[in-house]
N, C-alpha and C positions, 0 to 999 in steps of 0.2 A: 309716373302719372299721378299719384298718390300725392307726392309732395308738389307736383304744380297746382292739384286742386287744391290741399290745404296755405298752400303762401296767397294764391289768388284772393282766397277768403279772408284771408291774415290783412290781406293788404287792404282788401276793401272795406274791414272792420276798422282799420286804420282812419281810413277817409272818410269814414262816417258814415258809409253806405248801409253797411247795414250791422244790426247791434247784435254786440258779444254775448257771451253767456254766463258773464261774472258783472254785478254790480259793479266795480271797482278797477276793471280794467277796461281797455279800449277793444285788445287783441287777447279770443282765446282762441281762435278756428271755427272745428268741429267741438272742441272739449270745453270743462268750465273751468279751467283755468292757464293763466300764458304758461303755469312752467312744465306740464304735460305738453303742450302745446309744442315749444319750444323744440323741449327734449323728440318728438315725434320727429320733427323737422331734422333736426342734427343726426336720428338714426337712418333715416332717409336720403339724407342727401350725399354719405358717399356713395353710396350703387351709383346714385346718378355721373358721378365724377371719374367711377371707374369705367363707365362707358364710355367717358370722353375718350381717357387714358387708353381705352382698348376697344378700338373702331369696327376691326375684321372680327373681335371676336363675339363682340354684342353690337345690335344694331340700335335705333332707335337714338342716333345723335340730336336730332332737332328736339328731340323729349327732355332730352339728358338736359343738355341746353338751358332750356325753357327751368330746369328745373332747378340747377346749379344759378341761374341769374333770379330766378324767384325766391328760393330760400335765402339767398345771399341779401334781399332786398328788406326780405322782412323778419328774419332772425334776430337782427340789432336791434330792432326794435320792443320786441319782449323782453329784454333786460336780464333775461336767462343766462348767469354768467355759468350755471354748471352746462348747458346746453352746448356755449358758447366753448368750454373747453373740450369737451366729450367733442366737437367736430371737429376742433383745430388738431385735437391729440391724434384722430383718425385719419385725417385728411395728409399730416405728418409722415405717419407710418405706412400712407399708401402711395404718399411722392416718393418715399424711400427704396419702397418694397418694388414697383411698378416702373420708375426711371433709373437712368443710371444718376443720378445723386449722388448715391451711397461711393458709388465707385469713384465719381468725381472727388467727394468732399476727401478721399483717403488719397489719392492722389495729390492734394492741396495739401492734406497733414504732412504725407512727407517730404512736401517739398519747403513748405512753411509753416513748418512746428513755432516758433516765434508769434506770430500771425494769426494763426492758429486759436491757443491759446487767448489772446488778447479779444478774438472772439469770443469763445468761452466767457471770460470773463464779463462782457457787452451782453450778452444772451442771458446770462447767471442773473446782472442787474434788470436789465430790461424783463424778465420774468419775474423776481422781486417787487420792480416798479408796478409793472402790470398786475400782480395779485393784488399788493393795496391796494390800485386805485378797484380791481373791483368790489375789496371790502368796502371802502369809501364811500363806494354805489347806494349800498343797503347795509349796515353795517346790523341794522337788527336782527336783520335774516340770518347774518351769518352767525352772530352771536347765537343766535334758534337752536342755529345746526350743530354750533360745538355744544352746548349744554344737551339738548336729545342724545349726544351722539355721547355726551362723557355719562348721562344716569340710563341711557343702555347698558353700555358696559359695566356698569355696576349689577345690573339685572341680572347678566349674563355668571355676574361672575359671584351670584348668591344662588343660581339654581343654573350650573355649567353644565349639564351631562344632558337633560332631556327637555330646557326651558321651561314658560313657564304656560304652556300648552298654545295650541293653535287660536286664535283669533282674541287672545288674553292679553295683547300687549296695550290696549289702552287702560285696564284697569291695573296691571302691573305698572305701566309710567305713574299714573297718576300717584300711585304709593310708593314708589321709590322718589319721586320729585316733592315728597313729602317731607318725607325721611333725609332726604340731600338738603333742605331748606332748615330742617330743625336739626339735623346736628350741628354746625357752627354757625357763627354769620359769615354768610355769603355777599359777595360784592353786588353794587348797584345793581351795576351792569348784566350779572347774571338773573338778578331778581326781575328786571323790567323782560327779559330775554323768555321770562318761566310761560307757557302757555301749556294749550291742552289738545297735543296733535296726533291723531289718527293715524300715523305711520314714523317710522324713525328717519324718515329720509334718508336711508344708510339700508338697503338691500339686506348685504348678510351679514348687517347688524341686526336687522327686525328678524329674521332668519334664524340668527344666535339666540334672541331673545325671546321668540314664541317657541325653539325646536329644540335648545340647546346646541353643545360643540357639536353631537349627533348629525342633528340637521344639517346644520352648516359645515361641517363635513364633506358629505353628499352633496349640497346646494354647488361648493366650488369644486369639487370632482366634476361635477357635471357642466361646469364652469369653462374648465382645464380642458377637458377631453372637447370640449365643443372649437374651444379656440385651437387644440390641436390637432383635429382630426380639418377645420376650413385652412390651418396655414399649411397641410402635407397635401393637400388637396388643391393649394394656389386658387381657393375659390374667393369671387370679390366680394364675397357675403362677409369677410372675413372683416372688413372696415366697418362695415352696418354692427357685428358684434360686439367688436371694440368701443364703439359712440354707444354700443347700448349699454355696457359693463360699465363705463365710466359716468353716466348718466347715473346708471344704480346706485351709484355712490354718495351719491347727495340730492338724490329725489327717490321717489317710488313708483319706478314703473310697472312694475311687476304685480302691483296691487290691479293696475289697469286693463282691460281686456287689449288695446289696441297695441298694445306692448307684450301681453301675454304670447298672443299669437306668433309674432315675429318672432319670439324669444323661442316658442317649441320647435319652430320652423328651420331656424337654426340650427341648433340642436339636433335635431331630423339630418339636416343635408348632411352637419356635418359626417357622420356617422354613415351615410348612406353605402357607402364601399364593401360594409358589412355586410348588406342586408342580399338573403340571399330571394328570389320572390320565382315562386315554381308553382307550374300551374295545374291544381286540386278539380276535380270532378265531384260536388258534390252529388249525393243522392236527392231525389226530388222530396220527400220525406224531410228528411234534415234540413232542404231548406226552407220549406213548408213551414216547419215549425220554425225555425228562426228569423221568417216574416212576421208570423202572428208575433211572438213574443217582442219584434221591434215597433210593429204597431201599434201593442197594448201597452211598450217602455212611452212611448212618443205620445198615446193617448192620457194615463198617467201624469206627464209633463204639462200637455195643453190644458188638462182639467187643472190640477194645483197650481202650477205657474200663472193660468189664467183668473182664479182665485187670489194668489196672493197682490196681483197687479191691480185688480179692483180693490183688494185691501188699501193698498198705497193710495189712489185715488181716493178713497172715500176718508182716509186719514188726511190728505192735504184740504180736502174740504174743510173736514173740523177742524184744523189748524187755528184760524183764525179766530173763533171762540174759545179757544183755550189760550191764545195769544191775550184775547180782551177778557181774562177772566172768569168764563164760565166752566169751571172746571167740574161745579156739582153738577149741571145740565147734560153736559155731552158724556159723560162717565159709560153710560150704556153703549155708546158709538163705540169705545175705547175695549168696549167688553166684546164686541163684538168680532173686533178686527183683531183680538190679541194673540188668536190661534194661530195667525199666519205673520204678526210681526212684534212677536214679545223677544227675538235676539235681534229687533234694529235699537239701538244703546237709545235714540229720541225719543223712540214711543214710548219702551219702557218707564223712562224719565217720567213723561209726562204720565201717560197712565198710572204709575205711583203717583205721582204730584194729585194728580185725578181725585184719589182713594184716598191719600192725606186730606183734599180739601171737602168731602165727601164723609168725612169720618169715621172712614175705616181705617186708622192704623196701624192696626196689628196684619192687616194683608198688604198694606205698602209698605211695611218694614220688610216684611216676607219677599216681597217684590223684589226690594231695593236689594237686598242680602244675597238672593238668587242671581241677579244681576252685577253682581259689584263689578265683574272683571270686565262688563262693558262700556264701565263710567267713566268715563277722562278729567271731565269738566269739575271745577267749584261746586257750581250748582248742585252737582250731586251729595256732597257732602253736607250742604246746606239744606236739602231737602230731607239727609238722615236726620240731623242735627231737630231741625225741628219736629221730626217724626217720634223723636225718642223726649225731647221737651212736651207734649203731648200726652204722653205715656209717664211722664212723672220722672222720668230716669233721664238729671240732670249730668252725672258725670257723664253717660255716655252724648249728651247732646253738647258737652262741652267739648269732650274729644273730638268731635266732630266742626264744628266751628272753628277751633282750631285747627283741623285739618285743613278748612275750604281756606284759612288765613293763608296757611302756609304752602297751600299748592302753589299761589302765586301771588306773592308778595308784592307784586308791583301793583296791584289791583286793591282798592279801599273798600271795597263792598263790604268781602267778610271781614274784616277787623273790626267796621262798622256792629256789624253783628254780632260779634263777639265782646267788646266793649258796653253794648247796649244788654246782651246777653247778663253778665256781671254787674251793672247795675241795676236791672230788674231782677237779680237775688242776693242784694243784699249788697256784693261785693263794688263797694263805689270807688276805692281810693285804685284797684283792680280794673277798674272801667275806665276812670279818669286816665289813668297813665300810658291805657291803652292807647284812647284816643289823643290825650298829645302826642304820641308814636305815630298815630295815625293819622296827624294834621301833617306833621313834620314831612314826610314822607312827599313827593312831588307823584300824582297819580302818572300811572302809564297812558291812559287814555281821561284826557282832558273833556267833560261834556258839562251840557247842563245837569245830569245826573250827579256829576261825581260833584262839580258845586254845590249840590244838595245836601250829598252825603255828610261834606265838609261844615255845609251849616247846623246839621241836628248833630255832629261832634262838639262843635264849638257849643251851641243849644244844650250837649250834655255837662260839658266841663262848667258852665256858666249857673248850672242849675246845682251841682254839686259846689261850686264856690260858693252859693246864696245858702245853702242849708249849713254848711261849715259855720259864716257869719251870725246865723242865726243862733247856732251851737252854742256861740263865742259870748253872745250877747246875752 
């Protein structure tokens, strides 16, 4: 039912009925974006197929139905090629598993191993064929996902045993995507590819990377045991698993609540054979107190949860005057709300940004420094960088500038800054060559901004040409 009401909405965001919840797309559902979106659909819709598949033994055909012709309608449409695999792989292994296929197809082999064969080979291309054209689709994205997925693994593989702690992996990317861009040159294509993403699209790669091999250890133990406790069980949760394991693999479901759930659920049934459940007579005392204390757990929750929720609100208000600049006016808002949202990585941002423009330095370095492992973005470095320019301490704001350079290279802002950086001390011929580097350079995102940018480079090399002339003369 789940998946006929989310395709219905899919479809109708389609037609324009009613508006999505991403600027940028047409179709996300219920979520804000199509590739959750997507991927929800693909783990939902084998149940629905296995109902088809087995009539007497689950009811609720005309659901099934309704649900296998809805997902089918509007899945291609999100462009979700992991979505799109993760159903086809599950849908595969439940024609296999569920018909006689299997038995056919060996049947055929031994009657027509020649034939056979020549199949294989048909299937071999046409899956070839099919992978490119879905790199073709988007080939940025995919480029996204190899580079996150090759400076994980280098994470992984400088702090293997216990990672690099639980909720740490945007401030660890951002310094290893550092590090990956300054030791050698890197190609174009990886540079336009570099961004600043809040998950590794890779399950028990983020897994390895916040937990170490420990974690991820345990992560696919529990992995193993879930897909083999549903396939000794012949239960049809067993295809929903699989579209959700292979989903993992190239997006982040598991960061999501709407995946979370499904995921423990699983995990639950499979195991359930174990579970032995025998019926306890508590005394009226014992559970006397263990009402009060669930009350006073649940009162707790509504009081702080209901607090920090008015925090969020009363930060999206200010938003927009720290958007237009007034960063010394609202400071006090930012003072207010920090008790209950100084680990979300935006606030902190800005509330430093706040205290930098506010003239407190020495407590937005404090800030920034306490915060590093929540910072992903340029910005952040760009915000040390002048925090320590401020403070007089230019090596360190140079380390920094060129940090935000080289997180992402494909982006002109900070070279800009750093070029302009070196010629406002002194360092011109340093600045100068930056900025032909940084004309040279085709920006990743074409705007009226980065024409801008382009102009006070040229505006710098032109100014540095005239004083050379005057030198000369």
């Amino acid at each position: 039912m789940l998946a006929v009401i989310e395709a219905i909405l899919g479809l109708v965001q389609l037609f324009g009925w009613y508006g999505s919840y991403h600027p940028l797309f047409k179709i996300t559902g219920t979520f804000l974006n199509p590739g959750p979106y997507a991927g929800y659909l693909a783990v939902l819709a084998p149940l629905a197929s296995y109902r088809l598949l087995k009539p007497a033994q689950y009811g609720g055909r005309a659901i099934a139905w309704a649900a296998v012709c809805a997902v089918t309608a509007i899945l291609f449409a999100t462009e979700s090629r992991t979505a799109w695999i993760a159903l086809g792989v599950a849908l595969a292994v439940q024609v296999c598993r569920e018909t006689d296929l299997s038995a056919k197809l060996r049947l055929v082999w031994k009657r027509h191993k020649m034939y056979c064969w020549g199949g294989i080979f048909l299937l071999i291309c046409a899956i070839i064929a099919g992978s490119f054209a879905m790199y073709r689709m988007k080939p940025a994205s995919a480029d996204g996902r190899l580079l996150m997925w090759k400076i994980s693994c280098r994470i992984i593989t400088d702090n293997p045993w216990c990672g690099v702690g639980f909720g740490n992996f945007k401030g660890a990317f951002a310094e290893q995507q550092v590090a990956n861009f300054s030791s050698d040159h890197r190609p174009l294509k990886e540079q336009y590819a570099a961004g600043s993403p809040d998950f590794a699209f890779n399950e028990p790669l983020q897994v390895g990377v916040e937990l170490g091999l420990v974690g991820l250890g345990i992560f696919m133990a529990i992995i193993c045991l879930t897909l083999k406790g549903l396939t000794e069980e012949k239960n049809g949760l067993l295809y929903t698993a699989i579209a959700l394991l292979i989903f993992s693999l190239a997006s982040y479901p598991f960061n999501l609540l709407p995946f979370s759930i499904p995921g423990v659920f699983l995990s639950a049934v499979a195991r359930q054979k174990n579970v032995v459940v025998s019926p306890v007579r508590w005394p009226y005392r014992i559970g006397g107190i263990a009402f009060v204390i669930i009350f006073m757990f649940h009162a707790l929750v509504l009081r702080y949860g209901g607090r920090y929720y008015q925090a969020v609100r009363q930060w999206n208000l200010i938003q927009p005057a720290y958007l237009n600049g007034g960063q010394k006016s609202i400071l006090p808002e930012y003072e207010k709300n920090k008790t209950f949202l100084l680990d979300e990585s935006r606030f902190a941002a800005e509330y430093a940004d706040c205290l930098y423009q506010a003239g407190y330095t020495k407590a937005a370095e404090k800030l920034m420094r306490s915060r590093m492992a929540l910072f992903n973005a340029p910005e952040s470095y760009i915000l040390m960088a002048r925090i320590y320019e401020a403070e007089s301490d230019t090596a360190q704001a140079e380390a920094y500038f060129t940090k935000a350079m080289l997180h992402s290279p494909g982006r002109i802002y900070a070279s800009y800054l750093l070029a302009d950086f070196y010629c406002r001390y002194g360092r011109l011929s340093q600045g100068v060559n930056l900025a032909r580097k940084t004309l040279d350079k085709r920006p990743k995102i074409i705007s009226s901004r980065t024409k801008e940018i382009q102009r006070l480079l040229r505006h710098m090399i032109d100014n540095h040409m005239n004083v050379e002339r005057q030198n000369e003369s």
